[in-house]
C-alpha positions, 0 to 999 in steps of 0.5 A: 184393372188386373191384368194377367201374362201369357206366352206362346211361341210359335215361329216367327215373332213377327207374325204371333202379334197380330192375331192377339194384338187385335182381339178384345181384352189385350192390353199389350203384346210384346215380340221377345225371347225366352226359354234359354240360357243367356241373360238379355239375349239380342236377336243375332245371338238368338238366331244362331241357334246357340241361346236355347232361346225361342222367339215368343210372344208376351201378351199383357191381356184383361182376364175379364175380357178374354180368358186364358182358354181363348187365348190358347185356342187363339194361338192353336190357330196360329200355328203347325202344331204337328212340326216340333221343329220350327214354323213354316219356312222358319226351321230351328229351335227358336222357331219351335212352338212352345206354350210357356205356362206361368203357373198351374192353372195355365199349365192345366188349360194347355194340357187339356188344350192339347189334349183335345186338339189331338183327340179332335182328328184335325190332324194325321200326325201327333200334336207336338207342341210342348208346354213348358214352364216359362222362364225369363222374358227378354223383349226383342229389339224395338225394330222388331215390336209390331213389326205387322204396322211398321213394316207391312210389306215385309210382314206380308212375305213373310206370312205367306210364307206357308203359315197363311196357306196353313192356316186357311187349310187347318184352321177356317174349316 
């Protein structure tokens, strides 16, 4: 079986699993760091805003079963994709929303994606999420991996922390 990567980052890792861990075709997801500076960088580093890294998501999935493109549209349905700062109550640059192409094809897809998220008028303000080249993953703390399971309260407080509220405005019309 070939399996294919794909890395989205939009706020808090934590909330980022479910959607994908759930749909057919994905084979893993991973909560994880990317896109900075430091080499192998812990969660405390990372939340002081100093790392350039951005909380993301690696998702391990089947090309066969779900394509790269639902993918992407999967992860528009997750996000704020008109606040280039930050996800809901998370505010810094490693809450951003980001899509980390992996190569050219991917790269395409997520232009067009955003392209055509913009031109549908679902929103007032300019889409500004960006689409950068990935660069190392380094997973999270394994207190943080399918923190939705673990620790369902918690996860609970922090999906209601507007992203649900959002989410149910913007994306379930």
């Amino acid at each position: 079986m070939k399996t294919e990567t794909a890395i989205f980052a939009g706020g808090c890792f934590w909330c980022m699993v479910k959607p994908f861990d759930t749909y057919p075709g994905i084979k893993k997801v991973i909560s994880g760091y990317t896109g900075g500076h430091t080499i192998a960088p812990t969660y405390e580093e990372v939340k002081t805003q100093t790392t350039g890294h951005t909380e993301a998501v690696l998702i391990e999935f089947d090309p066969t079963i779900v394509s790269y493109e639902q993918l992407v549209e999967i992860y528009w349905n997750q996000t704020d994709p008109t606040d280039a700062m930050g996800q809901f109550q998370d505010r810094g640059d490693s809450y951003r929303p980001v899509i980390f192409v992996q190569n050219e094809e991917q790269r395409a897809i997520a232009l067009a994606s955003r392209k055509a998220l913009q031109e549908s008028g679902r929103f007032e303000k300019p889409i500004v999420t960006q689409i950068e080249t990935a660069k190392p993953f380094y997973p999270a703390e394994d207190y943080h991996q399918d923190f939705y399971k673990k620790d369902p309260v918690r996860f609970e407080l922090e999906e209601n922390s507007g992203r649900k509220a959002f989410i149910e405005k913007y994306w379930q019309n």
